[in-house]
C-alpha positions as CSV (number, residue, x, y, z in Angstrom):
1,X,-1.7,-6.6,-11.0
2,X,-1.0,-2.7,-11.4
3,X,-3.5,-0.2,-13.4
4,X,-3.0,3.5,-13.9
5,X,-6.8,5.1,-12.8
6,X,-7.4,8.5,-13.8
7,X,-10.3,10.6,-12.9
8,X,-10.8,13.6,-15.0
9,X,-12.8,16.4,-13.9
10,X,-13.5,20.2,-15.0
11,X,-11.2,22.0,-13.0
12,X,-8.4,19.4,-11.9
13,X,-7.3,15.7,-12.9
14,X,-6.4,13.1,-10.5
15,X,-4.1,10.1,-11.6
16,X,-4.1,7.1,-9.7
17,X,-2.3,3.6,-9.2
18,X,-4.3,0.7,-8.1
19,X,-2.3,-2.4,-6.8
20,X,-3.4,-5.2,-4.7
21,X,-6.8,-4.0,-4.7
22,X,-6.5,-0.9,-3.5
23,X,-5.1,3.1,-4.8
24,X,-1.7,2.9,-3.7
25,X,-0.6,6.2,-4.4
26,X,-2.5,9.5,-6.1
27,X,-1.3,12.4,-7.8
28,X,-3.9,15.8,-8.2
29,X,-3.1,17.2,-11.8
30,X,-4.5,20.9,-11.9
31,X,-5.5,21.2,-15.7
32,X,-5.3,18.2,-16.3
33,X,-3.8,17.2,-19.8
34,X,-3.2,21.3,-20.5
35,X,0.3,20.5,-18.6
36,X,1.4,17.6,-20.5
37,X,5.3,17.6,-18.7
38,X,3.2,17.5,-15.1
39,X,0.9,14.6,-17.0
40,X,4.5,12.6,-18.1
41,X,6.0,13.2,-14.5
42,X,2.9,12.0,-12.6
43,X,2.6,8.9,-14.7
44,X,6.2,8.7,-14.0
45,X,5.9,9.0,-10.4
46,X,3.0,6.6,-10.4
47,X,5.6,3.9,-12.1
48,X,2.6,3.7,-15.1
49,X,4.8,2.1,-17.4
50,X,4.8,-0.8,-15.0
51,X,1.3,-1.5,-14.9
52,X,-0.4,-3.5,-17.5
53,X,-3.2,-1.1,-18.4
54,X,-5.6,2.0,-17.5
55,X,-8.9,3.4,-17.1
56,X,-10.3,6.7,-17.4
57,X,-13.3,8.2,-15.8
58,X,-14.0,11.4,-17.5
59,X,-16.6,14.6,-17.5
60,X,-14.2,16.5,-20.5
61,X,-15.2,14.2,-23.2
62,X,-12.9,16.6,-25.9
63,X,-10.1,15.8,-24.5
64,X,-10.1,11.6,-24.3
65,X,-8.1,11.3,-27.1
66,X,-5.4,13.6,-25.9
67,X,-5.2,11.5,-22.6
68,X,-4.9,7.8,-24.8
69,X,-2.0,9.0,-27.0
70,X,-0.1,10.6,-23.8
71,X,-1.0,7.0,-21.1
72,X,0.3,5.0,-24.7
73,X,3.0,7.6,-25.2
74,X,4.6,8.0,-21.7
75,X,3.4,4.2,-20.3
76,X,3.1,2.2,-23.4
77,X,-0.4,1.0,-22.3
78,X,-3.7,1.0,-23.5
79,X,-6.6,3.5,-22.2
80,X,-9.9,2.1,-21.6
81,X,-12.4,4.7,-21.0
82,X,-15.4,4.4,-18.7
83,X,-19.1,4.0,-20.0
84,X,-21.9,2.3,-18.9
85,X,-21.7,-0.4,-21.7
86,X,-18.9,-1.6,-18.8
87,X,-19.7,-4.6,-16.4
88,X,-20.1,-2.9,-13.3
89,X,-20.9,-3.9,-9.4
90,X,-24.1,-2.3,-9.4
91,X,-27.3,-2.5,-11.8
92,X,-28.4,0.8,-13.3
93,X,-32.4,1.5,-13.2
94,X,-31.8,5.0,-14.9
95,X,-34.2,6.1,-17.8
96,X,-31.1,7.4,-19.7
97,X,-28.2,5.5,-18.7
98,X,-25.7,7.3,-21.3
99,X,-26.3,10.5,-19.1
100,X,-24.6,9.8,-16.3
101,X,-21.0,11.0,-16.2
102,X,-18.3,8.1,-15.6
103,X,-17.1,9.9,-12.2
104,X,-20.4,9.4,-10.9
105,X,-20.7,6.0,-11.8
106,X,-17.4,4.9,-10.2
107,X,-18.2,6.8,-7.2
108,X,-21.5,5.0,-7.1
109,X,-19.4,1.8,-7.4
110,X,-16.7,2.6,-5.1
111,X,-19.4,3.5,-2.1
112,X,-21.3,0.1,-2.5
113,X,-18.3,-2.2,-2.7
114,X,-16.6,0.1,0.4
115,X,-20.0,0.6,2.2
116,X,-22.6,-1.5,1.1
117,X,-26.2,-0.1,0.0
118,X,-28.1,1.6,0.0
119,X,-25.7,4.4,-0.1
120,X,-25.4,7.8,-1.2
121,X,-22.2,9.5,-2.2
122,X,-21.9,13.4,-2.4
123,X,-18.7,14.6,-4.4
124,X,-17.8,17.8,-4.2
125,X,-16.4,18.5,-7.4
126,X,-16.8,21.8,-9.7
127,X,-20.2,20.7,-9.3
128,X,-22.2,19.1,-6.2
129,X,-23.4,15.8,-7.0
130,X,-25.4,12.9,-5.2
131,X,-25.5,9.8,-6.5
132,X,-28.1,7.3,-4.8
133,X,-28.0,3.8,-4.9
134,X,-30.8,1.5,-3.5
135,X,-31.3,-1.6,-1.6
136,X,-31.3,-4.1,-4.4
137,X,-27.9,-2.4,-5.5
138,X,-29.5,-0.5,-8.2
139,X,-28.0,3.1,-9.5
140,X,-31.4,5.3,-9.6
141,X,-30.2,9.1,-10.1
142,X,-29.0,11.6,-7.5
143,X,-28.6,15.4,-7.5
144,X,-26.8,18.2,-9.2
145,X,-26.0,21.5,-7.2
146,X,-23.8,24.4,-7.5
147,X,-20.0,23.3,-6.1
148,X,-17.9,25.6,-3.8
149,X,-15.9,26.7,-6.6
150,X,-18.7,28.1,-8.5
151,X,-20.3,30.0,-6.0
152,X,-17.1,31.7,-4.8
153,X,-15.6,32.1,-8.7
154,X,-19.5,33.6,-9.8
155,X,-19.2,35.9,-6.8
156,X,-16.2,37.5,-7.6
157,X,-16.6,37.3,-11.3
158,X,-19.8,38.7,-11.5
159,X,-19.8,41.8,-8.7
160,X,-17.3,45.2,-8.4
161,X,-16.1,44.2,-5.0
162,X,-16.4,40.7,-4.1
163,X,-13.5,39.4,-3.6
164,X,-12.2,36.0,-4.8
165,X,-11.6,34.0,-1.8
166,X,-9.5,30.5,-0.7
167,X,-11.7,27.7,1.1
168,X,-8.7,25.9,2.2
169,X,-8.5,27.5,5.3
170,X,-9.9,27.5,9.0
171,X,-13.5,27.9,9.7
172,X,-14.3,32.0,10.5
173,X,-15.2,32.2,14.1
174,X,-16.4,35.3,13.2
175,X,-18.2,37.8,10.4
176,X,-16.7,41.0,10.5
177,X,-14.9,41.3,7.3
178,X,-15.9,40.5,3.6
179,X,-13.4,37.5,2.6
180,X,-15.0,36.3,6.3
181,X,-18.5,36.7,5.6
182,X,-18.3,34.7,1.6
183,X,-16.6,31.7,3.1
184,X,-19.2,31.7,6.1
185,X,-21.9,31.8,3.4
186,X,-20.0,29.3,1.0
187,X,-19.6,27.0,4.3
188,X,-23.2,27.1,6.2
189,X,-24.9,27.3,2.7
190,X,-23.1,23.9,1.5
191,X,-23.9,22.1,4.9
192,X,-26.9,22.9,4.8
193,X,-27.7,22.1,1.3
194,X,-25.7,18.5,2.2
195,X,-28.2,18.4,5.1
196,X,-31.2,19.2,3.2
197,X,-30.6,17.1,0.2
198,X,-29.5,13.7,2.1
199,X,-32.2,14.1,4.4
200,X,-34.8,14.3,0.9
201,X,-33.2,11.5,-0.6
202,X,-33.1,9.1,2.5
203,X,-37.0,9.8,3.5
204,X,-38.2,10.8,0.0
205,X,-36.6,8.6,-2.9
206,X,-34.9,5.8,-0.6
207,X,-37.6,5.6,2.3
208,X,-34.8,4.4,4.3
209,X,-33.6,6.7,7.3
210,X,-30.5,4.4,7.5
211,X,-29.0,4.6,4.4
212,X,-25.5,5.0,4.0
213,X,-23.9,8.7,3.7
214,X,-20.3,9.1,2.4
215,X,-18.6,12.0,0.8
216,X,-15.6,12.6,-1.9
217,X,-13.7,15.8,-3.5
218,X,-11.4,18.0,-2.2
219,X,-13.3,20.5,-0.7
220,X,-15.4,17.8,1.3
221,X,-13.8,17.8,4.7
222,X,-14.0,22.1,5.1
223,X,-17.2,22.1,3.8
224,X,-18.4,19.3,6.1
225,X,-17.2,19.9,9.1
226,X,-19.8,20.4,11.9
227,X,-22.4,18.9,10.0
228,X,-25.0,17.0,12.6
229,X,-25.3,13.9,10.1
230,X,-23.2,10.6,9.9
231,X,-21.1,10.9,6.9
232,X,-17.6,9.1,5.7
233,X,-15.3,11.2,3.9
234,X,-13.2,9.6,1.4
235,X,-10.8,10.9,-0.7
236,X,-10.3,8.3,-2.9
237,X,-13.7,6.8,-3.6
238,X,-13.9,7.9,-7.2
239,X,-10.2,6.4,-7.9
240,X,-11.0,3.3,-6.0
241,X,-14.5,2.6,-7.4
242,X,-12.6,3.2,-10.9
243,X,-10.4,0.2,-9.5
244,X,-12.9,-2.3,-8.6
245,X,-14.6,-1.7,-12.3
246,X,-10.8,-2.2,-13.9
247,X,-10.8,-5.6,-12.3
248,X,-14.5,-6.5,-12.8
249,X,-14.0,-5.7,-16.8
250,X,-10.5,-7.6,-17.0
């Protein structure tokens, strides 16, 4: 069995193929569906018109239909779109369940069926999220913070010489220029906000010093790196938790 997963987020898209119960291959889309010819040659890539069907996780709600006319278009198949009226691996003990995006809820799903529970899975996305799960398996709410792109982007857009600066590069060893001293600031502040929020969340809303920390997102391992916490980074735990709720909802 083959699926086409796609996660769709505010700044970039990531298309996946699941096969044998795992993401076999990925493909980053930067706009997303605005670059339909890199849409069509990822699919094709991905082989999409070989797998039997697709699900989307997505954040952009306006533009779900354009992505189920191009998977039907380019693959022939049909788009299922994530929501919580889905089976899913873990319970949900959320006042408002419709409020939580899809991504978050397969990343809540991928972490339990990688990791077990309780867990708690910080994605570094456009945004900064935490999703918590508990000890009986139950989604209960997480955290929303400023991501890495918004700080730098606001930065730059919003001062006269603040430049905008690249986070895909080495640590600065040292402060003595401008571009230096933003990404030390983008990089200390987000470990320490990691730091500070896991740490409330395990002793404050989990009461469990041993729960289970495990990160997603590009930007996860540079922004991580040094931090005095356990923590799994995984690149694929939003595609792959998209996977296990495909096969769950068969």
């Amino acid at each position: 069995m083959a699926a086409i997963l796609i996660d769709v987020g505010n700044t970039s898209t990531t298309i996946g193929r699941w096969e044998n119960d795992k993401v076999v291959d990925w493909v980053a889309v930067k706009g997303g569906i605005k670059n339909p010819p890199e849409v069509a040659a990822a699919l094709e890539k991905l082989g999409a018109s070989e797998c039997e069907g697709a699900l989307l996780a997505s954040v952009v709600p306006s533009v779900n239909p354009v992505w189920t006319w191009m998977i039907e278009k380019v693959a022939g198949i049909k788009l299922d779109i994530l929501s919580i009226k889905h089976k899913l691996p873990i319970g949900i003990k959320y006042p408002n369940p419709e409020q939580i995006g899809a991504d978050r809820i397969a990343d809540a799903a991928g972490a339990v069926a990688r990791y077990g529970h309780p867990v708690i899975v910080a994605d570094f996305g456009t945004a900064l999220t935490f999703d918590v799960v508990d000890e009986d398996c139950n989604y209960i709410g997480g955290v929303i913070a400023p991501g890495l792109p918004l700080m730098t982007d606001y930065l730059h857009e919003r001062t006269a010489k603040l430049p905008l600066v690249t986070l895909d590069d080495d640590f600065p060893e040292r402060c003595d220029s401008t571009e230096n001293a933003m990404k030390l600031g983008a990089k200390l502040g987000h470990r320490g906000m990691v730091r500070e929020i896991a740490t409330y969340l395990k002793d404050e809303v989990l009461k469990n010093d041993s729960a289970i920390l495990c990160a997603t997102g590009g930007y996860a391992a540079w922004a991580l790196e040094g931090l005095d916490m356990d923590c799994h980074i995984d690149y694929d735990l939003t595609l792959f938790g998209l996977g296990v709720i495909y096969v769950q909802n068969r």
